[in-house]
N, C-alpha and C positions, 0 to 999 in steps of 0.2 A: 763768311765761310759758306760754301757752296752744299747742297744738297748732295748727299753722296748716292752714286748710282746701286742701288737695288740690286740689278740684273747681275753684280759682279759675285754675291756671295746669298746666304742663306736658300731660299726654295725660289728656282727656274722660273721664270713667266712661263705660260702656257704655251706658247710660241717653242719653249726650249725644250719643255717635258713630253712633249707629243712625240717626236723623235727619239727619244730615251724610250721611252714604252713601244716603240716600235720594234726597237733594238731587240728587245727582250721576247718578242716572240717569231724570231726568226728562225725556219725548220732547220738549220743547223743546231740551235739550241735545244728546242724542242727531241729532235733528235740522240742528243745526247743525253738528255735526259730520261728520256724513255731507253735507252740503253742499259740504263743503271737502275734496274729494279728495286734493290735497296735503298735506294732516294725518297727518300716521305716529301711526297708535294701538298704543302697545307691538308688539307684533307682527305684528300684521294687517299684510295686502298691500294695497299698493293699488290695491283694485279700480276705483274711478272714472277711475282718469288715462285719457285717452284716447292709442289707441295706432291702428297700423296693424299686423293680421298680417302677422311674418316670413314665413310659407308655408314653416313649420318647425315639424310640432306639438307637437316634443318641447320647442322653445327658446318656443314662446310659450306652454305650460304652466310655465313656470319665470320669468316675466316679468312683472313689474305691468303688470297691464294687458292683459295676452297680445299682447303684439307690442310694435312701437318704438313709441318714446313721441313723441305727436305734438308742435309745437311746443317741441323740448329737442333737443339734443344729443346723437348718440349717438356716443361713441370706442371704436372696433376698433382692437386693439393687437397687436402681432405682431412678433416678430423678425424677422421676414426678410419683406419684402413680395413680392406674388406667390404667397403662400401658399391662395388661393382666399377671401379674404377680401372682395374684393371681389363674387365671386360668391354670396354667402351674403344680397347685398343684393336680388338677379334677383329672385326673388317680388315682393317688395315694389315696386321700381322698374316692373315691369310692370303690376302694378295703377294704380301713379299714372299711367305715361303712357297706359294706358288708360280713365283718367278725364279726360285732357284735358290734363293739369297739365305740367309743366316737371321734367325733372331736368337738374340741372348739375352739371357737371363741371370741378372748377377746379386745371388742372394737372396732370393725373393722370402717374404717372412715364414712363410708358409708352404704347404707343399704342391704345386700343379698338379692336375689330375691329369691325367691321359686320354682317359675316355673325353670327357667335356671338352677339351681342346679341341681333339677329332672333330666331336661333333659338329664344333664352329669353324671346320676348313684349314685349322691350322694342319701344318705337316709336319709331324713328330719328329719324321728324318730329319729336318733345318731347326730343329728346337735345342737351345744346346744349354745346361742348365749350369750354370758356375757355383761353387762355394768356396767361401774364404774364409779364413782363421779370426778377422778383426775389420774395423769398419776402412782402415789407411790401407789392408790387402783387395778390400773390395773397390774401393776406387780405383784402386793403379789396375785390378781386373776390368773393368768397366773402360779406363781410357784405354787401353792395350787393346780390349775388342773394337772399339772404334777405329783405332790405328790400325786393325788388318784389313786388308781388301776392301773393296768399295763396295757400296750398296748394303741393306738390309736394316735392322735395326736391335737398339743394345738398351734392356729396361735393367733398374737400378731404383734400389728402396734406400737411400742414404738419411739417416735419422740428424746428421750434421753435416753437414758441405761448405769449406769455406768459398767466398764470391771468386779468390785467384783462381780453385780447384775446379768450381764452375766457371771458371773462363776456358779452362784447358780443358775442359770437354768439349765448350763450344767450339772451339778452335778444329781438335778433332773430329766432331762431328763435321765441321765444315769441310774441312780437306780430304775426308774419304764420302762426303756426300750421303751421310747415313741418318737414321731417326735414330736420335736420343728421346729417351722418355726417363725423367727422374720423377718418383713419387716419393713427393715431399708433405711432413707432418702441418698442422693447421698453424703452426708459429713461424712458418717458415714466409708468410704473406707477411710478418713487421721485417723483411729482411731486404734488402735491394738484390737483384740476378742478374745474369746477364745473360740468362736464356732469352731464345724469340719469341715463346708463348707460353703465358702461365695462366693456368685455368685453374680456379677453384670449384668443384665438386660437393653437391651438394643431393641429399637424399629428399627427394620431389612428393611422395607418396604416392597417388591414384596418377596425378600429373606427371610422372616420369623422372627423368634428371637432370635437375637446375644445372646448369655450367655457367659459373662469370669469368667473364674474359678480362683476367687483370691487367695482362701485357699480352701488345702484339705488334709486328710488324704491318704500320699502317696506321688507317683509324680504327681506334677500338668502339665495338658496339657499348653502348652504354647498358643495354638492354641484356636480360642472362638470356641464356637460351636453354629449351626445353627439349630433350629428346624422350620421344615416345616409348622407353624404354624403361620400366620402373625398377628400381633396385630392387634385389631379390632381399625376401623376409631376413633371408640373415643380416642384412643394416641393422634391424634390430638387436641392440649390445645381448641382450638378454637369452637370443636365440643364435646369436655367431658362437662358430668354435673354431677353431683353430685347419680345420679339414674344410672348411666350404667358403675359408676368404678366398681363394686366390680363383677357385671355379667348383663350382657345384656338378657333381655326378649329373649323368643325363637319367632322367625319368622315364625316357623310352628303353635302356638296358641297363642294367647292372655296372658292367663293364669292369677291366681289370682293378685291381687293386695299384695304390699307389707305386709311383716305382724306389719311391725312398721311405721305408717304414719308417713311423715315430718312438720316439722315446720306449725303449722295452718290449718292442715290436722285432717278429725273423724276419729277415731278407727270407723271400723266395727265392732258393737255390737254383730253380727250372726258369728263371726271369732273366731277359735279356736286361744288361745293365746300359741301356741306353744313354743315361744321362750323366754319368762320371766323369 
């Protein structure tokens, strides 16, 4: 019985595979590949996805895309809310509503201040504040604001989101090209997502604020990153109340009062109801 030939099956002679690896970087290939920015190539980042800068240079130097990724999903995770997490969105949100565009606000725990938003360039007129009866009214409000018009962005405090219900935001966020931001509790990292970026938030002290980049489109940094920004003393459980999670008064004025009083509190009669 005869030696059987080699070259017919298992691994090519070098003669064969040379032209095989040829094949494989021809600018038509190449080309289409770079086409399709959602394509994870071994370790490259995703340079294409289109994003908006945080207005954080160290977090959008760590970020596909350098900033939040547009049309997807982003979940902010934190143990204890009120941690300035929501503050880390101010850059960003400022730019949108001074493009025109809408951010909403669907349920937020607590109650936004007016003045402190101001302060930070947000514009009151595009600031539209949702409330709902129950947590199944506040998601169908949250995909609804994603399904109007294009552009802007839709923040959402859901204490339980099943992975279908956050598909169908993503979905949404995707086809009207908007920032989702869902701020999700610290149990929420044993659960799998199918958002594009899940950051967990962490209170840094003198050093600022820890961000680990759990999920992302692309490579992820292994490494947290620090923005120079330190939570404000209300992180501390002892010193938070319920008036300075969401934004703290500014300390250069007074500024109006809330536009939604608390518990056993009057509505100003003389107050524009902005937020309804």
């Amino acid at each position: 019985m005869g030696v059987p030939d080699t070259s017919l099956f298992g691994h090519p002679p070098e003669s064969r595979l040379k032209p095989l690896l040829q094949m494989t970087h021809k600018p038509a290939i190449d080309a289409l590949l770079n086409a399709t920015p959602r394509l994870w190539q071994g370790r490259q980042c995703s340079r294409g996805q289109p994003a908006l800068p945080t207005g954080h240079v160290r977090l959008d130097a760590r970020l596909p895309g350098k900033g939040w990724p547009l049309g997807a999903v982003t979940e902010l995770i934190c143990g204890q809310p009120g941690l300035g997490e929501f503050g880390l969105l101010f850059p960003a949100l400022a730019d949108i509503g001074e493009q025109g565009q809408w951010v909403v606000l669907v349920d937020p725990p607590w109650i936004p201040y007016p003045a402190a938003l101001q302060a930070h360039r947000l514009q009151l007129g595009r600031l539209l504040l949702v409330r709902t009866r129950n947590e199944k009214e506040s998601l169908w409000a949250c995909e609804q604001a994603l399904c109007s018009g294009r552009g802007g962005a839709v923040l959402a405090w859901p204490e339980r989101i099943a992975f279908a219900r956050l598909r169908r935001l993503q979905l949404a966020a995707e086809a009207n090209a908007k920032l989702a931001f869902l701020f999700r509790p610290e149990n929420a990292l044993q659960e799998s997502s199918p958002a594009a970026l899940r950051l967990q938030l962490e209170p840094g002290g003198q050093q600022g604020t820890r961000v680990n980049v759990i999920k992302c489109r692309g490579n992820r940094p292994a490494e947290p990153v620090w923005i120079p920004q330190p939570f404000s003393a209300y992180a501390n459980p002892t010193h938070q109340t319920p008036e300075h999670a969401l934004a703290c008064p500014s300390t250069s004025a007074p500024g109006p009062r809330p536009v939604h009083p608390g518990p056993g509190q009057q509505q100003d009669p003389d107050r524009p109801q902005r937020y309804h």
